[in-house]
KEKE-3310 file (N, C-alpha, C; in steps of 0.2 Angstrom, whole numbers, plus 5000, padded with zeros to 4 digits):
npx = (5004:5012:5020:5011:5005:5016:5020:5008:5007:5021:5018:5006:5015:5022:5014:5009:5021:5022:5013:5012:5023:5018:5008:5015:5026:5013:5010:5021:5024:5008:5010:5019:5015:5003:5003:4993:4984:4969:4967:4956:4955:4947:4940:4938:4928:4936:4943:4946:4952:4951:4963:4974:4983:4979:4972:4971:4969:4964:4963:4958:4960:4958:4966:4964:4965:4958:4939:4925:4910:4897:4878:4870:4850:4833:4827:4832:4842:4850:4860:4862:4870:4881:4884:4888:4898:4907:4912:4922:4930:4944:4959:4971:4982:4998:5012:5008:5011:5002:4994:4986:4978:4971:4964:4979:4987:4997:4996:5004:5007:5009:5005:5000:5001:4986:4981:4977:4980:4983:4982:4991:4986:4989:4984:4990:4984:4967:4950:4932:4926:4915:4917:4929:4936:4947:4958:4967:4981:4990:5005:5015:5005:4995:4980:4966:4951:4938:4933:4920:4921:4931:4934:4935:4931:4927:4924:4912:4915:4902:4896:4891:4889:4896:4893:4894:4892:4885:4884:4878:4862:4859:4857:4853:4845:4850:4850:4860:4861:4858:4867:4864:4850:4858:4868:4861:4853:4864:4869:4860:4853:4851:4858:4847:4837:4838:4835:4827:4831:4815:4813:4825:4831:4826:4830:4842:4844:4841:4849:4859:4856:4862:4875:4881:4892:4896:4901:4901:4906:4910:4912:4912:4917:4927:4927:4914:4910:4907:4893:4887:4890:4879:4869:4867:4864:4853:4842:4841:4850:4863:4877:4891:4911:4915:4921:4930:4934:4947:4946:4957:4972:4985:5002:4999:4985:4970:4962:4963:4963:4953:4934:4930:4943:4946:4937:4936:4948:4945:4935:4941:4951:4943:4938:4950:4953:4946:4944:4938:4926:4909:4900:4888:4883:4878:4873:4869:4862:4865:4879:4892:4893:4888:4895:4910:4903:4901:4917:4921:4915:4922:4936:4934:4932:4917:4915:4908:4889:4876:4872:4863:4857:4852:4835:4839:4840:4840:4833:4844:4856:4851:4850:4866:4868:4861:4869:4880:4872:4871:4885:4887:4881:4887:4895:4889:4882:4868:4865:4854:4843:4833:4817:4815:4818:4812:4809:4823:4824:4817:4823:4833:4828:4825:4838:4840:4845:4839:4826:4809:4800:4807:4802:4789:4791:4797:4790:4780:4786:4791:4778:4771:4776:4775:4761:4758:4766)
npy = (4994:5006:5010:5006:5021:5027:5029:5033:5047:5052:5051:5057:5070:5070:5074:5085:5095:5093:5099:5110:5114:5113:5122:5133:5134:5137:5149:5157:5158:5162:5175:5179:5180:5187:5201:5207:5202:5200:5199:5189:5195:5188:5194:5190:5194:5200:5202:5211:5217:5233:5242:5253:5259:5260:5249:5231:5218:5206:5201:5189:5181:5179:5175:5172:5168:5178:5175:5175:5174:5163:5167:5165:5157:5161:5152:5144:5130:5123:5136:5135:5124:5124:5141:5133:5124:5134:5140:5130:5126:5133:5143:5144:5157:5156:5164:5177:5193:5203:5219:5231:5243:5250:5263:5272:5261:5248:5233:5217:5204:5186:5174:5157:5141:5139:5150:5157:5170:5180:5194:5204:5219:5234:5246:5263:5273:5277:5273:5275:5269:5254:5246:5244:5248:5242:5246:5240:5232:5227:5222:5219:5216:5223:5222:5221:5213:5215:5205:5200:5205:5216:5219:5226:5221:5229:5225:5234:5244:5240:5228:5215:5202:5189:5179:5163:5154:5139:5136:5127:5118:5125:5138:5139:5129:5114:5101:5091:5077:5069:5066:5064:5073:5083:5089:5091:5103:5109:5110:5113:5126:5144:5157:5165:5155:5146:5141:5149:5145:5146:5160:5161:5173:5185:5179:5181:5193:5199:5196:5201:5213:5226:5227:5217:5206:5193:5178:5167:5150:5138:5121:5122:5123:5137:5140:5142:5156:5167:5164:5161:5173:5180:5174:5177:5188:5191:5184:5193:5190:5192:5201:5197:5190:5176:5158:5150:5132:5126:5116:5111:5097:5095:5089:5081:5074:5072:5083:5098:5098:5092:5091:5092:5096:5109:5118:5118:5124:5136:5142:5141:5152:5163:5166:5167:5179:5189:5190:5194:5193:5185:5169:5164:5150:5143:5129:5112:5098:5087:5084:5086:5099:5099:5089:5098:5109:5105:5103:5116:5122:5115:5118:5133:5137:5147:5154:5152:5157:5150:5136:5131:5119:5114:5104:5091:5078:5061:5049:5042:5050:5061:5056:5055:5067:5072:5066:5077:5086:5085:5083:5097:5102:5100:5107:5119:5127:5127:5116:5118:5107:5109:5113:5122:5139:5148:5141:5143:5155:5159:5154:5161:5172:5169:5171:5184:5188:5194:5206:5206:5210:5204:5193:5190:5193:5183:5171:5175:5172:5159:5153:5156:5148:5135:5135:5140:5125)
npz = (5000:5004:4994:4984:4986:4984:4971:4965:4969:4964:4950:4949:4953:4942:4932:4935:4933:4920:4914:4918:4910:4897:4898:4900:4886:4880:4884:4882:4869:4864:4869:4863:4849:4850:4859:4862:4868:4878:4895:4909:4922:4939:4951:4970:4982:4997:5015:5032:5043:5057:5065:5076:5070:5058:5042:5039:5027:5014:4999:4984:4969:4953:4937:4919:4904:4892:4885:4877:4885:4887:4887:4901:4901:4904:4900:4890:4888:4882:4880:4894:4897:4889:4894:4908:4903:4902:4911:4918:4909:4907:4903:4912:4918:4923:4933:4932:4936:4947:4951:4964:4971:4984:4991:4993:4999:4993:4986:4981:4969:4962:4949:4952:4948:4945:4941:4953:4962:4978:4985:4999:5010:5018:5027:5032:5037:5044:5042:5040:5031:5026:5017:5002:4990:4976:4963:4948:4941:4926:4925:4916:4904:4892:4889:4901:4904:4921:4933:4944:4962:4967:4981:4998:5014:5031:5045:5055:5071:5078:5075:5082:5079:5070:5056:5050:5033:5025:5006:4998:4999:5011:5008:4994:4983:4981:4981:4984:4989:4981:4965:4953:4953:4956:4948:4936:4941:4943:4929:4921:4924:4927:4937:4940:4938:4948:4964:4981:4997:5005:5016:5020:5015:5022:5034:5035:5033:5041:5054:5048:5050:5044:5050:5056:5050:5035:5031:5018:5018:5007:4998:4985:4966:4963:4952:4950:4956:4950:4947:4958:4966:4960:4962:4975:4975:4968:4974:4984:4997:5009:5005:5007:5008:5000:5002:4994:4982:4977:4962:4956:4954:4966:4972:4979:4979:4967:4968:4974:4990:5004:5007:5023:5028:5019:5025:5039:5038:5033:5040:5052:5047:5046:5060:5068:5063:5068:5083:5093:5090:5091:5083:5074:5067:5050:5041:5032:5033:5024:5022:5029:5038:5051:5058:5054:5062:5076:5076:5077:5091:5100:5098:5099:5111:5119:5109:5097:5095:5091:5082:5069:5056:5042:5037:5027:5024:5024:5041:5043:5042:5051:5064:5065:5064:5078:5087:5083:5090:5103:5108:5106:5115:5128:5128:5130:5119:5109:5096:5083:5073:5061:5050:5044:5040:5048:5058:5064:5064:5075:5087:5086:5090:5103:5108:5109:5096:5085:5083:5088:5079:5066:5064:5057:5044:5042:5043:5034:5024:5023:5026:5014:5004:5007:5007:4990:4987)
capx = (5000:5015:5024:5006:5003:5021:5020:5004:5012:5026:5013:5005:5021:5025:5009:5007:5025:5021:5005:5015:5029:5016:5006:5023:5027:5009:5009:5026:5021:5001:5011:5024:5013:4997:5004:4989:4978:4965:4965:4952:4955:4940:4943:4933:4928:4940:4941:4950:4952:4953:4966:4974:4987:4975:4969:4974:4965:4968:4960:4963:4957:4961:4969:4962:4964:4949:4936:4918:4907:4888:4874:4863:4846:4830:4823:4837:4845:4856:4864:4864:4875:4886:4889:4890:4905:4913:4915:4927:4935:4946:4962:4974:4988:5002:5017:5007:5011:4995:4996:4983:4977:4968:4967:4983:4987:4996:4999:5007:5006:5010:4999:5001:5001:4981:4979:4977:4984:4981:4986:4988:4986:4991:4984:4991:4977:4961:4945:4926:4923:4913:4918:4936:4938:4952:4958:4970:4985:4993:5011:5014:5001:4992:4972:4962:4942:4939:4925:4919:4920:4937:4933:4936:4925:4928:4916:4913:4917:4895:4897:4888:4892:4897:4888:4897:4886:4888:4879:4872:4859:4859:4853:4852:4843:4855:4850:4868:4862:4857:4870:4859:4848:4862:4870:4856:4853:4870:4871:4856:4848:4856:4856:4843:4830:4840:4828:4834:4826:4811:4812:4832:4835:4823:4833:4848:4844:4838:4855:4865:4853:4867:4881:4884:4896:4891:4905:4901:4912:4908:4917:4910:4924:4929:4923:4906:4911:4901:4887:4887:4887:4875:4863:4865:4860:4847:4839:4841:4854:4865:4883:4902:4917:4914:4928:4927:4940:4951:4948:4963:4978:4991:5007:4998:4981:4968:4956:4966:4960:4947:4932:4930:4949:4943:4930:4937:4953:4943:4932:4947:4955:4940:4936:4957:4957:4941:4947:4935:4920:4906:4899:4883:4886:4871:4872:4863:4864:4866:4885:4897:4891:4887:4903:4914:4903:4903:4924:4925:4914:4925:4941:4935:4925:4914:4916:4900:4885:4873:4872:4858:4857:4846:4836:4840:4843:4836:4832:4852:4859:4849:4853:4872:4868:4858:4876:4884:4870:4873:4892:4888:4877:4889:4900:4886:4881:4863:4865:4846:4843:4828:4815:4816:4821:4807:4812:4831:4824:4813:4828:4838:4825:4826:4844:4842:4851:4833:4821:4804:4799:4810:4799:4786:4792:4801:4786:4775:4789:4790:4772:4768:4780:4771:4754:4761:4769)
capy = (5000:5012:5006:5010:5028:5033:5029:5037:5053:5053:5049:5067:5076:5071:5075:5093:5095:5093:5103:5117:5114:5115:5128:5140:5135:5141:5155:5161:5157:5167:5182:5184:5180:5190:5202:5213:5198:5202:5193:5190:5196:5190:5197:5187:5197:5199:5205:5214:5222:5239:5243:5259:5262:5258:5243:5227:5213:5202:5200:5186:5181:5172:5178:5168:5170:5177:5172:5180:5172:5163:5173:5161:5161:5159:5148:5140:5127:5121:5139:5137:5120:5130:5142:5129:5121:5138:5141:5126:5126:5139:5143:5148:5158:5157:5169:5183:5200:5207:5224:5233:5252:5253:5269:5272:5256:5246:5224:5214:5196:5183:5169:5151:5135:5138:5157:5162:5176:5183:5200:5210:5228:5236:5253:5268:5277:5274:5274:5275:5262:5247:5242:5246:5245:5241:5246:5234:5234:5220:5228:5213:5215:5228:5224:5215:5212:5213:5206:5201:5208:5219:5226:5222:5224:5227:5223:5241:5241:5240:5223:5211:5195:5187:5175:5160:5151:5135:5138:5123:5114:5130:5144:5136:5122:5110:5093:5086:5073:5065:5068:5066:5081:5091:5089:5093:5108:5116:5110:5115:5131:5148:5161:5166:5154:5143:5143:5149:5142:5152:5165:5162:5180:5187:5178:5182:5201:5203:5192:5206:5220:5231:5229:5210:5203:5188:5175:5161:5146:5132:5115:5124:5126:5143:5142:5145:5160:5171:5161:5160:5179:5182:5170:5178:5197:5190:5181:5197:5187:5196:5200:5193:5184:5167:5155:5140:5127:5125:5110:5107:5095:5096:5086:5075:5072:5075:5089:5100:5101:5087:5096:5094:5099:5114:5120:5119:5130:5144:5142:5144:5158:5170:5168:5170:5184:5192:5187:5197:5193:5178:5168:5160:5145:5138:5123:5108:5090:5084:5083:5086:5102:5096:5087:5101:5114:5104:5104:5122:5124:5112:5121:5137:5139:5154:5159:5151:5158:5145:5133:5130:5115:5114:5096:5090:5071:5053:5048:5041:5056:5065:5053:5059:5075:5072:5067:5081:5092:5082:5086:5104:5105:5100:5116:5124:5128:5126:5115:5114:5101:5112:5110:5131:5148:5151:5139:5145:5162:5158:5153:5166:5178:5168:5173:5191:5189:5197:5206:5203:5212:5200:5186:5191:5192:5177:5166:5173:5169:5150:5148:5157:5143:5129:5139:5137:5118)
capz = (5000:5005:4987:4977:4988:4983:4965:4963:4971:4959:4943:4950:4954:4935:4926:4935:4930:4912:4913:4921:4905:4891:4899:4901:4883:4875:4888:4880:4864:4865:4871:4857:4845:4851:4864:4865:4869:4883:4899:4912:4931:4943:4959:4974:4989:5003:5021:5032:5051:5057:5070:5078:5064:5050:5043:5036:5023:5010:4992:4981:4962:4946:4929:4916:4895:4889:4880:4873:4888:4886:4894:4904:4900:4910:4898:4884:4892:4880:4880:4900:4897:4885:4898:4913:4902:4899:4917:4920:4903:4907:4902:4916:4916:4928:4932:4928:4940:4949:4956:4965:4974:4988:4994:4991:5000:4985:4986:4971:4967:4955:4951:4953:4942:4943:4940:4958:4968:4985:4991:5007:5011:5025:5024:5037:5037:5046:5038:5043:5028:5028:5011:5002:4983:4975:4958:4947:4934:4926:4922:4908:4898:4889:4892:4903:4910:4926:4935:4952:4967:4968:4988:5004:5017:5034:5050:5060:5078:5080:5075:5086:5079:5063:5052:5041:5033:5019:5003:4995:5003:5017:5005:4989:4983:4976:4982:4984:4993:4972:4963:4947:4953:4959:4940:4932:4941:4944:4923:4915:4926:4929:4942:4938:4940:4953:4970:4985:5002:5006:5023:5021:5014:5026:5041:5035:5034:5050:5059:5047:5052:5044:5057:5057:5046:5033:5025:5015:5017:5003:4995:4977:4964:4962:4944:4953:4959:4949:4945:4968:4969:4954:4964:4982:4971:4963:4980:4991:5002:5014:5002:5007:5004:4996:5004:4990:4985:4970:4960:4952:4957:4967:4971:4985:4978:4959:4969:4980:4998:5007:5008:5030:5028:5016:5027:5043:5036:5030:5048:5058:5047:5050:5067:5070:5060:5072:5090:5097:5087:5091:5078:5070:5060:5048:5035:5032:5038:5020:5020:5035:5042:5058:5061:5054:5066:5083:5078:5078:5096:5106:5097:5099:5118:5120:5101:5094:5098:5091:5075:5064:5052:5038:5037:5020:5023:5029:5046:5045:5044:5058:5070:5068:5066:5085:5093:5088:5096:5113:5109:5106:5121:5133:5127:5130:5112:5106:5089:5080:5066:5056:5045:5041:5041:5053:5066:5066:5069:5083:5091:5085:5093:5109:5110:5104:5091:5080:5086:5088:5073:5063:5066:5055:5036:5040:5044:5029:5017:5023:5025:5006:5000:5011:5002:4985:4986)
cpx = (5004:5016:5019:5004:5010:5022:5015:5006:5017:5023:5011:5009:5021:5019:5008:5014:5025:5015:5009:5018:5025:5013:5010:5024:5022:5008:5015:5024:5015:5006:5017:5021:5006:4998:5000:4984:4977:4964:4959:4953:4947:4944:4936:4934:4932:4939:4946:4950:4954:4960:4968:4979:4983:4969:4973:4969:4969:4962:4962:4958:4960:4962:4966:4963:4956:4945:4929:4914:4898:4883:4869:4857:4839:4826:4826:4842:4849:4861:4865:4870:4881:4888:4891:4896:4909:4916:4919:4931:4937:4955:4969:4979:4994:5007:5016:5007:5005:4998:4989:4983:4973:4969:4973:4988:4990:5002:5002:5009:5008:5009:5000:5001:4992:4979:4978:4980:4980:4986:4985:4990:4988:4990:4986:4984:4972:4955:4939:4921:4920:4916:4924:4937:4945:4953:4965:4976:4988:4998:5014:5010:4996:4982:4970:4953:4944:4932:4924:4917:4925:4936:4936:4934:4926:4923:4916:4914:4908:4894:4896:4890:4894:4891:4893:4891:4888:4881:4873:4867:4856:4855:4850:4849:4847:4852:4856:4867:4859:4863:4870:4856:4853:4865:4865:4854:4857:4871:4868:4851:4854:4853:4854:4837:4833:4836:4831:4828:4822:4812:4820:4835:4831:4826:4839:4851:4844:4844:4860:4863:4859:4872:4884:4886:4893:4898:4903:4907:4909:4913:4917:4915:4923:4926:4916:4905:4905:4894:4884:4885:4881:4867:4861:4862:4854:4841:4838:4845:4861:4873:4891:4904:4913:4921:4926:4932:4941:4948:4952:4967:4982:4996:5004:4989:4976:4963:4960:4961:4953:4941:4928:4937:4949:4939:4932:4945:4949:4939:4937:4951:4950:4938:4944:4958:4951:4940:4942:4927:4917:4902:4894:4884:4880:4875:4868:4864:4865:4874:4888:4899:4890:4895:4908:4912:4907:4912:4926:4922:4920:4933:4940:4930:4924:4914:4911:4894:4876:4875:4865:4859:4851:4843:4833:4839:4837:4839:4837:4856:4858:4848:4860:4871:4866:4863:4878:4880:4871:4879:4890:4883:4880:4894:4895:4885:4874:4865:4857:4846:4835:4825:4813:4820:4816:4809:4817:4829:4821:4820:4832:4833:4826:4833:4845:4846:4847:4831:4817:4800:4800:4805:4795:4787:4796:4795:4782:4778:4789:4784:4769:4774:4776:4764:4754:4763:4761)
cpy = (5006:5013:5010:5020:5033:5032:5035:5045:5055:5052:5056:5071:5077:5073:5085:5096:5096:5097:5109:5120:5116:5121:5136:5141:5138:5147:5161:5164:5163:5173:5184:5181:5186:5194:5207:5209:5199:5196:5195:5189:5194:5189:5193:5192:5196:5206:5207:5216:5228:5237:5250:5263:5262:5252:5238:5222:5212:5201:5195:5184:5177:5175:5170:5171:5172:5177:5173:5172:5170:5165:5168:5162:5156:5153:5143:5135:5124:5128:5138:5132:5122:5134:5137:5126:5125:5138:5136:5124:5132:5140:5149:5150:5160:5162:5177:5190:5202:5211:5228:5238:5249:5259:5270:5265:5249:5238:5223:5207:5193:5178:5163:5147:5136:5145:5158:5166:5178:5188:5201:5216:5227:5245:5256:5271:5274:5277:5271:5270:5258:5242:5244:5245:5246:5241:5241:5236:5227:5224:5224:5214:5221:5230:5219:5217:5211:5213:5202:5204:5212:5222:5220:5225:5225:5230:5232:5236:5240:5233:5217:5203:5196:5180:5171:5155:5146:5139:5133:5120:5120:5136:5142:5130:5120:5103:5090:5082:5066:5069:5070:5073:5087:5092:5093:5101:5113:5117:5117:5122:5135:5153:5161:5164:5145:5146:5143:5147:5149:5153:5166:5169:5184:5188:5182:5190:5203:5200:5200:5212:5226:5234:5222:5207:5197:5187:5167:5157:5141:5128:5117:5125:5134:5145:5144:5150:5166:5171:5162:5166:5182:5181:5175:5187:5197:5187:5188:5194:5194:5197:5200:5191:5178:5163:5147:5137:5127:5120:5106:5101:5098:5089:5080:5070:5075:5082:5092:5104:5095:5092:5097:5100:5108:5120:5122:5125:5135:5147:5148:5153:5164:5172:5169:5177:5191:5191:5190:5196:5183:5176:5164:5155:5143:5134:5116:5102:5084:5079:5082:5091:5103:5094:5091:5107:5112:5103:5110:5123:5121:5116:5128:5140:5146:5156:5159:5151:5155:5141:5129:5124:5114:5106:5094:5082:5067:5054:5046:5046:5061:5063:5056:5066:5077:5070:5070:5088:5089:5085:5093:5105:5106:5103:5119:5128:5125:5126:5113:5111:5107:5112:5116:5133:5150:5147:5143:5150:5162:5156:5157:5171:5177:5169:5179:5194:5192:5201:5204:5203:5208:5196:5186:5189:5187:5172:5168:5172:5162:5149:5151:5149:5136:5129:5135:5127:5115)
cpz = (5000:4997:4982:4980:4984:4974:4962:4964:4967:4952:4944:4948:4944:4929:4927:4932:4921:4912:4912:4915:4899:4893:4899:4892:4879:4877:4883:4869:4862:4864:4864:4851:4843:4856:4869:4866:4878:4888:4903:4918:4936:4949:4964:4980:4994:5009:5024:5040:5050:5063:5072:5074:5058:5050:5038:5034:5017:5005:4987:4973:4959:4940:4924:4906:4894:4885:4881:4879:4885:4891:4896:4902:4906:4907:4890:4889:4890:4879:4889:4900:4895:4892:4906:4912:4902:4906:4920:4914:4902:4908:4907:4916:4923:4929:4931:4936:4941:4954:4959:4971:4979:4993:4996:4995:4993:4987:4978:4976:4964:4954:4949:4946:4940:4941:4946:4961:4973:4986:4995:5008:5017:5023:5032:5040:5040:5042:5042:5038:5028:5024:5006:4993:4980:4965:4956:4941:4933:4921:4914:4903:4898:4891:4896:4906:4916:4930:4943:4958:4970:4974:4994:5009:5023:5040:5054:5069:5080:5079:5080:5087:5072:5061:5047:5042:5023:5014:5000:5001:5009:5015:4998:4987:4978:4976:4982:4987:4987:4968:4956:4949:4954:4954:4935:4933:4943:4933:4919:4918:4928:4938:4945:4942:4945:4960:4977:4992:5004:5015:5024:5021:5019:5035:5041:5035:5040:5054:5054:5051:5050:5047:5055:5051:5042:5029:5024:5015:5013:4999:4987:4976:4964:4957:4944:4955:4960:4950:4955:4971:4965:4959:4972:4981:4972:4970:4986:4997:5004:5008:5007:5005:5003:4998:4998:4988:4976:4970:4954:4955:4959:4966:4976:4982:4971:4963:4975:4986:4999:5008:5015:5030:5025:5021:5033:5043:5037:5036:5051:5055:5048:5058:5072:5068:5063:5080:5092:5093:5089:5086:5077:5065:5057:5041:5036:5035:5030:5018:5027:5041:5049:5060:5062:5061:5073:5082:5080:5086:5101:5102:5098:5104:5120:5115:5097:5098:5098:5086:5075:5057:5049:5037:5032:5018:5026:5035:5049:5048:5049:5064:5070:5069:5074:5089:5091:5088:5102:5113:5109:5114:5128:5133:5128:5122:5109:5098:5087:5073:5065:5053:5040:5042:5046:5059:5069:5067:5073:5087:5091:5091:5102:5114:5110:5099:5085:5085:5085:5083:5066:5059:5059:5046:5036:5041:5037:5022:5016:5023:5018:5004:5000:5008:4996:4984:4988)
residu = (UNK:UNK:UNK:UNK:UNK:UNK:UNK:UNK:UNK:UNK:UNK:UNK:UNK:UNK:UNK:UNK:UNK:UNK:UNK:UNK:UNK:UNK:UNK:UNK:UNK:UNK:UNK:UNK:UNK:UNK:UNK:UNK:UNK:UNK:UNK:UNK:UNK:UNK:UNK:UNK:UNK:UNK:UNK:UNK:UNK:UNK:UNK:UNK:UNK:UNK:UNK:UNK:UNK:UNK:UNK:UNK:UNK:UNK:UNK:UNK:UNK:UNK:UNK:UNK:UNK:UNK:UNK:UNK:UNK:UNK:UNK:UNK:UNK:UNK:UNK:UNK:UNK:UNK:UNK:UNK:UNK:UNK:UNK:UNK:UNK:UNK:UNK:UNK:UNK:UNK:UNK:UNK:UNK:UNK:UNK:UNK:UNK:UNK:UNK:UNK:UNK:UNK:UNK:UNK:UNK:UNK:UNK:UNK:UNK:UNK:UNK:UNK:UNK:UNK:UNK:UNK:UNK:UNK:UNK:UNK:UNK:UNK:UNK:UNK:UNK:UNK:UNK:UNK:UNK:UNK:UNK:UNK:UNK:UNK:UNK:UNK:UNK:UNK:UNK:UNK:UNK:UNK:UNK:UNK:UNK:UNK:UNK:UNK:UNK:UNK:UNK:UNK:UNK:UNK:UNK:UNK:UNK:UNK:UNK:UNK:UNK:UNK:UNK:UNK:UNK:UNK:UNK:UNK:UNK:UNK:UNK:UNK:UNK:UNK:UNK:UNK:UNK:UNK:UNK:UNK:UNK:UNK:UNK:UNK:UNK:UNK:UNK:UNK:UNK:UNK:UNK:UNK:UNK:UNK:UNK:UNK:UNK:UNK:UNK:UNK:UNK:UNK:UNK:UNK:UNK:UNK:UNK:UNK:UNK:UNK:UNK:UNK:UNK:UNK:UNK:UNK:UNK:UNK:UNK:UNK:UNK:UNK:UNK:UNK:UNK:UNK:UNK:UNK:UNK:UNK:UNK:UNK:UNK:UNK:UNK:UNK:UNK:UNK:UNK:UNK:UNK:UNK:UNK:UNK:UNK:UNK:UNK:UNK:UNK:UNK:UNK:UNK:UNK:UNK:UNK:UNK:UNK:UNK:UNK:UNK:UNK:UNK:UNK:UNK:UNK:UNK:UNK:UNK:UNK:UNK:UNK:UNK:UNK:UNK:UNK:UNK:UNK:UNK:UNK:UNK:UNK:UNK:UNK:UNK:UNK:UNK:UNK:UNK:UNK:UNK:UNK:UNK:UNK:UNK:UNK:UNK:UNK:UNK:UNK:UNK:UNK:UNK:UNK:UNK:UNK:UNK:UNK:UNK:UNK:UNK:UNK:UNK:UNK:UNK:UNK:UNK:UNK:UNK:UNK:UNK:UNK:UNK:UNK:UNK:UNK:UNK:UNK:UNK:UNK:UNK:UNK:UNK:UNK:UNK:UNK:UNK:UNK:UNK:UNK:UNK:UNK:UNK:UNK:UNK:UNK:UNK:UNK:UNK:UNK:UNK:UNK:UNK:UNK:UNK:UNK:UNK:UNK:UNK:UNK:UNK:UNK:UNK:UNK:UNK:UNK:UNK:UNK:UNK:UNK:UNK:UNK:UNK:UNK)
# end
């Protein structure tokens, strides 16, 4: 078993290798043949802290060759596959310089074997901000598109809690508990006319009430990025970073990063990087949500202030999900298995984490829905 683990390891190391070699070769190539070809920067929302010298955040994104995009439609479904295949047939380029401004705040970068970069700022200056934009140059090359979310956001000191919260299954209806339905509807529907749980944006509004932070952490590729924000616009959902996962290869395995391993990173790196901030978790009972929460309460005691689990799955699955509410209970942590948006805000309320007013537009959204079906 050691024998086939280390071949297979060395079979990888040699194929990214090779990828990395041709890729450098048409990268060299494209550029001394076509030097004024147009790439395409999408920048993903990033965050940041104040402190008494300034502030400090981190912004990260992807360079990509680009290429004349298909427009989803609400009711074409073979141009919606069309664009479902562009967004992961994408042509990425490594090596390339990324420079960028924030109020005169200025990071530089240089993007990986998959096209990523991550910068960080460090501005002097203090600011009354909520939200930070960042302008961009790519010193190498002559034009590019720039699309996403170029900002960075950071929590005011009135900031009461935080919120992460997964997205499939938790806001969005995927079904990933069918792999067939979840196929079908990540393929063949956009945005658009993707359905998001009803009372979710209503709860979600009322936990931000315009003070309280909101980041998405999800196992989604990257390549979903837009399609992810486009959807949380489109639904009225609370806007944040998006924490999601490459899936390319590395050196040690074909999809980099496990996706508890995934999840419980990007966990741990915001609630480190808000030491002083307490935390709401919600996801569903479909996947691993559960498990990854009750790790982060007994890692991080006094820090989460409930967890809400959406109930998406069989009668198997919400037996474990009910051992780890006994574990979080016995942190002191109220973990509830759910069958809404209206439950989780009843409990929200009984913590004060709503007000009473709240309640209201979040019951006649779930019960118009339960109307409807």
């Amino acid at each position: 078993m050691a024998s086939h683990n280390r071949w297979s390891t060395l079979l990888r190391r040699a194929g990214i290798h090779a990828e990395n070699a041709v890729e450098y070769v048409q990268r060299r190539a494209s550029k001394r043949l076509n030097p004024d070809q147009r790439l395409h920067v999408i920048a993903y929302c990033g965050f940041g802290v104040r402190h008494e010298q300034g502030w400090q955040g981190r912004l990260s994104g992807r360079v990509l060759m680009y290429r004349d995009a298909f427009t989803p439609s609400a009711s074409d479904l073979w141009n919606n596959l069309r664009a479902s295949y562009a967004r992961f047939d994408t042509d990425e380029l490594a090596g390339v310089v990324v420079e960028a401004d924030i109020q005169g705040a200025r990071a530089s970068a240089t993007t990986d074997e998959e096209g990523y970069f991550t910068l960080v700022f460090s501005g002097t200056e203090s600011t009354d901000a909520s939200t930070l934009q960042a302008s961009f140059t790519l010193p190498q090359y002559n034009d590019f598109k720039l699309d996403g979310d170029a900002s960075v956001i950071l929590p005011g000191n009135d900031a009461e809690f935080g919120v992460i919260s997964d997205i499939d299954d938790t806001i969005l209806i995927t079904e990933a508990t069918s792999l067939l339905r979840m196929m079908r509807l990540t393929l063949l529907q956009s945005s658009a006319t993707r359905v998001a749980f009803p009372g979710v944006a209503e709860f979600y509004q009322a936990l931000h009430a315009h003070r309280n932070p909101f980041f998405y952490v999800s196992s989604s590729p990257w390549n979903l990025y837009e399609f992810l924000t486009d959807f949380i616009q489109l639904n009225g959902m609370v806007p944040g970073p998006l924490m999601l996962r490459d899936f390319g290869i590395d050196e040690t395995k074909f999809i980099a990063g496990e996706h508890k391993d995934h999840k419980l990173l990007q966990i741990r790196t915001i609630l480190d990087t808000y030491p002083e901030l307490r935390f709401v978790l919600s996801g569903d009972s479909g996947q691993d949500d559960a498990q990854i929460y009750t790790h982060i309460v007994q890692e991080y005691p006094g820090r989460i202030v409930s967890v809400y689990i959406r109930d998406v799955s069989d009668q198997w699955r919400d037996r474990l999900v009910q051992k780890m509410i006994e574990t979080c209970q016995n942190h002191g942590v109220d973990m509830l298995l759910v069958p809404d948006s209206l439950a989780a805000a009843v409990h929200a309320r009984s913590l004060a984490l709503l007000p009473d007013e709240a309640i209201d537009p979040i019951a006649q959204a779930t019960q118009l829905d339960k109307t409807l079906t």
